[in-house]
C-alpha positions in Angstrom: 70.6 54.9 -9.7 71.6 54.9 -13.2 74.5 51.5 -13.8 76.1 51.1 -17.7 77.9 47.9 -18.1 80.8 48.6 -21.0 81.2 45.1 -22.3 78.2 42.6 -23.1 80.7 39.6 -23.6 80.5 36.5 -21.1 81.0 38.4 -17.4 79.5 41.9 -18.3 76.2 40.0 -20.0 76.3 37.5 -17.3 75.7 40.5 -14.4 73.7 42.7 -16.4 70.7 39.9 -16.4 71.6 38.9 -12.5 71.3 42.4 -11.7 68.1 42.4 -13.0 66.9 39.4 -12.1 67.8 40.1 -8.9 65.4 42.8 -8.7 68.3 45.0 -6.9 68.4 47.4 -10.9 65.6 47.6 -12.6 66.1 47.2 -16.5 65.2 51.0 -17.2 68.2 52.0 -14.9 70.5 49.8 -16.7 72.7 50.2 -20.2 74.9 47.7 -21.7 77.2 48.3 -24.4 79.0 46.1 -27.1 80.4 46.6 -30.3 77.7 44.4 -32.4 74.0 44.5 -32.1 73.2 41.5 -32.4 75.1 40.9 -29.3 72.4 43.4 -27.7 69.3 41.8 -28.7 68.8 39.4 -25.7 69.1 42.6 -23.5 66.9 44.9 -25.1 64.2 42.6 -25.0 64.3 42.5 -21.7 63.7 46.2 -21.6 67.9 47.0 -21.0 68.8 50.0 -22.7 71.7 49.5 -25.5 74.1 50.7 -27.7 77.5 50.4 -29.4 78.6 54.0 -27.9 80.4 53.7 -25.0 80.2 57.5 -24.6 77.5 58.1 -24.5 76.3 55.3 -22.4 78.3 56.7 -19.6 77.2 60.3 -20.0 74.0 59.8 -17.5 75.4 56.9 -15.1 76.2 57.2 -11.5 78.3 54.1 -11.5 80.1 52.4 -14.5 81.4 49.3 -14.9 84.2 48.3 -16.5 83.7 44.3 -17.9 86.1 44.4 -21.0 89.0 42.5 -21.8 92.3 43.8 -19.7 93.8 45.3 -23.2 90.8 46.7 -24.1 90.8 48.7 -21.0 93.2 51.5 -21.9 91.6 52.2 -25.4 88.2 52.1 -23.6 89.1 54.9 -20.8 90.3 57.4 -23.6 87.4 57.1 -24.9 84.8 57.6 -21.8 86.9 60.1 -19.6 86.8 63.3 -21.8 82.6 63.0 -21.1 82.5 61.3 -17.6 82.0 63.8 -14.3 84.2 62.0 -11.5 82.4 64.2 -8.5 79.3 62.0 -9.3 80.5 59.0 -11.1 81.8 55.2 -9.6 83.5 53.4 -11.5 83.8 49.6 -11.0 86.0 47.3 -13.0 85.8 43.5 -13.5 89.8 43.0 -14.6 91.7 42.0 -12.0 94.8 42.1 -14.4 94.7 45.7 -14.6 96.8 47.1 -11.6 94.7 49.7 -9.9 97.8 52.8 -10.1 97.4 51.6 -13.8 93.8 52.1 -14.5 93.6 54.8 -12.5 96.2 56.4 -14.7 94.5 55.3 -17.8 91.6 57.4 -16.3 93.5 60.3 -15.0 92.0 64.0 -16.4 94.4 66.3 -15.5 95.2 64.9 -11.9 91.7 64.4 -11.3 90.9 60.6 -10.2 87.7 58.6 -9.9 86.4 56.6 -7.4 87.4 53.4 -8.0 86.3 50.0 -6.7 87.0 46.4 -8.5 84.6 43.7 -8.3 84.6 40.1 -9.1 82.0 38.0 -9.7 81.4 35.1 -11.5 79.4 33.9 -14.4 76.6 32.3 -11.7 75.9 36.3 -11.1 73.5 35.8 -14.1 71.3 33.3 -12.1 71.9 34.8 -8.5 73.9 32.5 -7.2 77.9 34.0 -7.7 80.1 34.8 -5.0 81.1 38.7 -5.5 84.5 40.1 -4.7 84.3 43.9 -3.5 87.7 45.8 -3.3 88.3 49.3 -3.0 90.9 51.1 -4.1 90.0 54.9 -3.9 86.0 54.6 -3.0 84.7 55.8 0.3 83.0 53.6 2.8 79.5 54.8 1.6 80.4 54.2 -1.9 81.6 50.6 -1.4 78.0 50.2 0.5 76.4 51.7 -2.6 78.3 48.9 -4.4 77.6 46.1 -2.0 73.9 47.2 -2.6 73.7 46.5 -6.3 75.2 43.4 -6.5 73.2 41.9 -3.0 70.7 39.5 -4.0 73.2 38.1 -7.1 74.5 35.6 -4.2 77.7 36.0 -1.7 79.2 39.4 -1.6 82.3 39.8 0.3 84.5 42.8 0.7 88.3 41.9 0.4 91.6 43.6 -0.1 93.0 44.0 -3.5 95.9 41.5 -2.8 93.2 39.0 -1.8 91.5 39.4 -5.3 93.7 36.9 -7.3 92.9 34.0 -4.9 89.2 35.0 -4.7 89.8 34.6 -8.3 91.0 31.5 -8.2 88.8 29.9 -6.0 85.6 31.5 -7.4 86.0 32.6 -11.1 88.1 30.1 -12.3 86.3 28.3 -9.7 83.3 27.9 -11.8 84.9 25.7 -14.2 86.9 23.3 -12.3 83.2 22.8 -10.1 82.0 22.1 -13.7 84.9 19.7 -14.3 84.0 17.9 -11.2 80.5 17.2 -12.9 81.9 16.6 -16.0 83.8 13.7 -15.2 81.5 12.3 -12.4 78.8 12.0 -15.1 81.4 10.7 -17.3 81.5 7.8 -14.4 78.1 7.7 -14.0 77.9 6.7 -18.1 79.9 3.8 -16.9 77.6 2.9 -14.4 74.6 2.9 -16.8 72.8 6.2 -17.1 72.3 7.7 -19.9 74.9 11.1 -20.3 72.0 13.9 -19.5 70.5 11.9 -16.6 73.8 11.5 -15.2 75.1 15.1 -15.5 71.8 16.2 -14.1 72.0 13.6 -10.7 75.6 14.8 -10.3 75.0 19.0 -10.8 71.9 18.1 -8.1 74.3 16.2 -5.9 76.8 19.2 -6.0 73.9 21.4 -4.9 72.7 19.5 -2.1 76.2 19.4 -1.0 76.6 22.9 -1.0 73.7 23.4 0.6 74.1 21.1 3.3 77.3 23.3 4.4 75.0 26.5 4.2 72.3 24.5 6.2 74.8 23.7 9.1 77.8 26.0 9.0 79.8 22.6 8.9 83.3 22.1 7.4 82.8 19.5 5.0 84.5 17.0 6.6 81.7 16.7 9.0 79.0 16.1 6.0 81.8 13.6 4.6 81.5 11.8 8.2 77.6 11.6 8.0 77.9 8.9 4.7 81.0 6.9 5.4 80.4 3.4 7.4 83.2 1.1 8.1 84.0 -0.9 4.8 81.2 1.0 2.6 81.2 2.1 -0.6 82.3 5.8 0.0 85.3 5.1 1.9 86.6 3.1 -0.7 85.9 6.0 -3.5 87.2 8.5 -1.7 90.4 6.4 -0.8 90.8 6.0 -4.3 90.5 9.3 -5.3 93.0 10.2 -3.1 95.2 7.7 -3.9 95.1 9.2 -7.5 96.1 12.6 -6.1 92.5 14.5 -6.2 93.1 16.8 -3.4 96.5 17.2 -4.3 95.5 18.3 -8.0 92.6 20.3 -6.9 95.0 22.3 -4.7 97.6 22.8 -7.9 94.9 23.7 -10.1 94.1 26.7 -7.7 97.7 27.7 -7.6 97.9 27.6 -11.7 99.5 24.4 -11.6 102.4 25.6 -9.4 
């Protein structure tokens, strides 16, 4: 199966090297386009084919994927629909802010349609370890399975409605940084308590893993984990006290919401 990737920028680089690394594409089978080379170098030497022609990096692909910025999208689909062959072809986009009758009319030839799926992932896609919103729009149950099967192996895949998308969003995209946040300030606290910046962040970003994997481990709510470390008058009980006293769940929940 022949996937292109229009867009080489943070998300559309990002999955092209999960995708391979996953093992589920192999490089061969995959083109990524951008409008510089130099953006391109990093992926051709890993055997990726490239090029600055969205075109005719569509012409031989069975699924294409859409990883541009929103207002890019219109100018990009009147440039790859006069050449694309919708009774083959997929499309996949990765903007959320492009309303599906939209982008479907962007790609409309003469009342003909394409299937059309969006997907979500986020940046960890590029080391395997993002959690992937599937949504179809007009694709067929095999062709969301097709879908499903190239990004399995990249980390959690999970087929959702379309009005689900923006908190999947939320919670996993934006996600990424407000995890990263977390870190940031922990090992900001962790200066205070005498380590060095880089050994702090990198005891905090392994104590956010084990955490995570401890809920994968047991299928517990994390509440249960919480349990497991909190005696009577210790030391975690009066941090997490604290933090709530200073509104943590309260602003983690707002920051979801776009500070509504």
């Amino acid at each position: 199966m022949k996937i292109t990737i229009i867009g080489a920028g943070n998300m559309g680089g990002a999955a092209a090297l999960g995708l391979v690394r996953s093992g589920n594409v192999a490089p061969c089978d995959l083109t990524v386009t951008a409008t510089r080379r130099t953006t391109l170098e990093r992926f051709a030497d890993l055997g990726i084919n490239v090029t600055t022609d969205d075109a005719e990096a569509v012409k031989d692909a069975d699924v294409v994927i859409l990883a541009v910025k929103p207002w890019i999208v219109p100018e990009v689909c009147d440039l790859v629909k006069p050449v694309m062959d919708y009774s083959r072809q997929q499309i996949v986009s990765f903007a959320p802010g492009v309303q599906p009758d939209d982008l479907l009319g962007f790609l409309d030839k003469d009342g003909v349609r394409p299937s059309l799926t969006y997907v979500i992932p986020n940046t960890a896609i590029e080391v395997c370890e993002s959690v992937t919103f599937v949504s179809p729009v007009t694709s067929s149950s095999e062709e969301v399975e097709r879908i499903i099967g190239i990004f399995k192996g990249t980390g959690l895949v999970k087929v959702v409605p379309f009005s689900q998308l923006a908190g999947g969003t939320a919670l996993a995209s934006c996600g990424i940084a407000y995890a990263l946040r977390y870190i940031r300030a922990a090992a900001e606290g962790g200066v205070e308590l005498g380590f060095y910046a880089k050994d702090a962040t990198r005891i905090v970003a392994q104590t956010v893993k084990g955490a995570s994997a401890l809920l994968e481990a047991h299928g517990s709510h994390p509440e249960e984990e919480i349990d497991k470390v909190t005696t009577p008058g210790g030391l975690t009980i009066r941090g997490l006290n604290a933090m709530e006293a200073a509104g943590f769940t309260d602003a983690v929940i707002k920051g979801l919401k776009g500070g509504r």
